[in-house]
N, C-alpha and C positions, 0 to 999 in steps of 0.2 A: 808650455807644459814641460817642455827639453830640458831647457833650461833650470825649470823649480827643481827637476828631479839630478841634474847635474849637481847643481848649489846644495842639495841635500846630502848627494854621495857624497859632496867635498868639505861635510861638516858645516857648511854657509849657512846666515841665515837666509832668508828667503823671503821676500814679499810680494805686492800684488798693487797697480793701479791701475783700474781701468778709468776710461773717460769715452766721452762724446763732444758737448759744449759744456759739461760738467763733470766733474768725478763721479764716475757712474759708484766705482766698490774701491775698496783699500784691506789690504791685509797687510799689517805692519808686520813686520821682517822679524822671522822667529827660525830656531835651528832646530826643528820636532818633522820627524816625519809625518806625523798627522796633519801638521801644517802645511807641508809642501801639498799632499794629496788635497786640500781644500784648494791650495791655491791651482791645482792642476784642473780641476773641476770646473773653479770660475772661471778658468781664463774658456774651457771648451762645450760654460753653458748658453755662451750664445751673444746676441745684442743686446746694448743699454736703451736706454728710455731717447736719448738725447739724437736726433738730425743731425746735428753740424759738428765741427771741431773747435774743439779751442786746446792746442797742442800748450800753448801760452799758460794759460791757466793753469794745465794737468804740469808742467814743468814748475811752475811756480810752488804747486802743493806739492812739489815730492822735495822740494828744497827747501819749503818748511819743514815738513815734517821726518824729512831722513836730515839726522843733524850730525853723527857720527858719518867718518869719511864711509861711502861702502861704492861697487861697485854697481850701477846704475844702467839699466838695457833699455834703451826707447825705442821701441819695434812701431812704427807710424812709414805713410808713404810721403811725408810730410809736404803736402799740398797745399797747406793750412795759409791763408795769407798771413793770418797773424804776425807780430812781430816775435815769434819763434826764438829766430837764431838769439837773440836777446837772452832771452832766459836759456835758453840751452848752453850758451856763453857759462853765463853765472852758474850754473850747476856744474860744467865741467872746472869751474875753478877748486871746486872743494871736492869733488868724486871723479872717480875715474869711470867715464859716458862711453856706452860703447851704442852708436846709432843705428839700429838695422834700418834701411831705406829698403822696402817693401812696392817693388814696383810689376805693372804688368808691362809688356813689349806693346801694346795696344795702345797704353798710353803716348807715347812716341808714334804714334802716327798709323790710321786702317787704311791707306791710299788704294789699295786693292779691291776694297771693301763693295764701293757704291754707297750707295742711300741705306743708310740702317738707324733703326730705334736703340735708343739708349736710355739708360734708367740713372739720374743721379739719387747715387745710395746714400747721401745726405740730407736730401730734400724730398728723393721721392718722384718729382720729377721727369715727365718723361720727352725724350725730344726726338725728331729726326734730324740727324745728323749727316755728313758729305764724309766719309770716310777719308775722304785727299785733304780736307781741312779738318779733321781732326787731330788734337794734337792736347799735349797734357798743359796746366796753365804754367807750371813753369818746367824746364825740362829738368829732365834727370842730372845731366851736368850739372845747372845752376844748383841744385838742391843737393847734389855731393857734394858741392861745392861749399852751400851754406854751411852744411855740417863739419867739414875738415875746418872751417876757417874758426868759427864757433869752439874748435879744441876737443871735437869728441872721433874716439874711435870710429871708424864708419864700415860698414859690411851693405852692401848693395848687392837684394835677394831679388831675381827676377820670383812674379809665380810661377814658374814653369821648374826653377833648381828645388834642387833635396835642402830642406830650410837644416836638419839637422848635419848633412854633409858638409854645409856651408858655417854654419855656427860654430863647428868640430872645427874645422880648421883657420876658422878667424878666431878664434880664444886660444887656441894653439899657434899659432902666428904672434901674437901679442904676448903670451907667454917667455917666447924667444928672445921678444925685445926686450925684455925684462933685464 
């Protein structure tokens, strides 16, 4: 939503993909303030239809269909085993990708924890889990990692930081380098 409404002030178009294992909505990129507020809306009306992810896919249709060079925000924890980086590759060759990596500190590890119930938000699924052997399937390293390597801008937002504090000053940062 920060961001629709930043891209709006700065005259940008603006657009919208959501996904799950499918492209849940799309709002093709338009410079109308009515459009930003639609797209502020879908992004804060909630969940798709879809369980799982396919990051793959939803990178695949947004480099179809954005065919003019624009700036591109992939906001995912990107967990996704898919072959990802692939497409995230090819999209940062024609746009300029800026990654937000959307992580909890939990995933890295509840060693303090004990025995605790977990819900996987994909499947639904619920498990009891060893909080000393909990850990995320791939770390946060490897997956800053995949993203720098792949050529896209990369911002690593724990949930606990200020998401627009953090965004303010990585588009501001990049601006610099300009």
């Amino acid at each position: 939503g920060g961001l629709a409404y930043a891209g709006i002030r700065n005259r940008d178009r603006v657009g919208l993909v959501t996904f799950s294992d499918h492209v849940e909505s799309f709002l093709p990129p338009r410079a109308t303030r009515g459009h930003a507020w639609a797209v502020i809306q879908k992004v804060f009306e909630g969940h798709g239809t879809g369980r799982e992810t396919d990051l793959e896919g939803a990178l695949a249709f947004v480099q179809w269909r954005q065919r003019r060079r624009a700036v591109v925000v992939v906001i995912s924890d990107f967990m996704d085993a898919g072959p990802w980086p692939r497409g995230l590759s090819m999209l940062c060759r024609k746009h300029d990708v800026h990654a937000v990596l959307v992580h909890d500190p939990l995933d890295t590890g509840a060693a303090g924890l004990g025995l605790i119930d977990v819900v996987d938000p994909e499947t639904g699924r619920w498990m009891l889990v060893d909080g000393a052997r909990w850990a995320a399937r791939t770390s946060l390293e490897e997956r800053t990692r995949s993203l720098v390597t792949a050529g896209a801008r990369t911002l690593v937002l724990g949930t606990g930081d200020d998401p627009f504090q953090a965004l303010h000053r990585h588009f501001q940062a990049q601006g610099a380098r300009k």
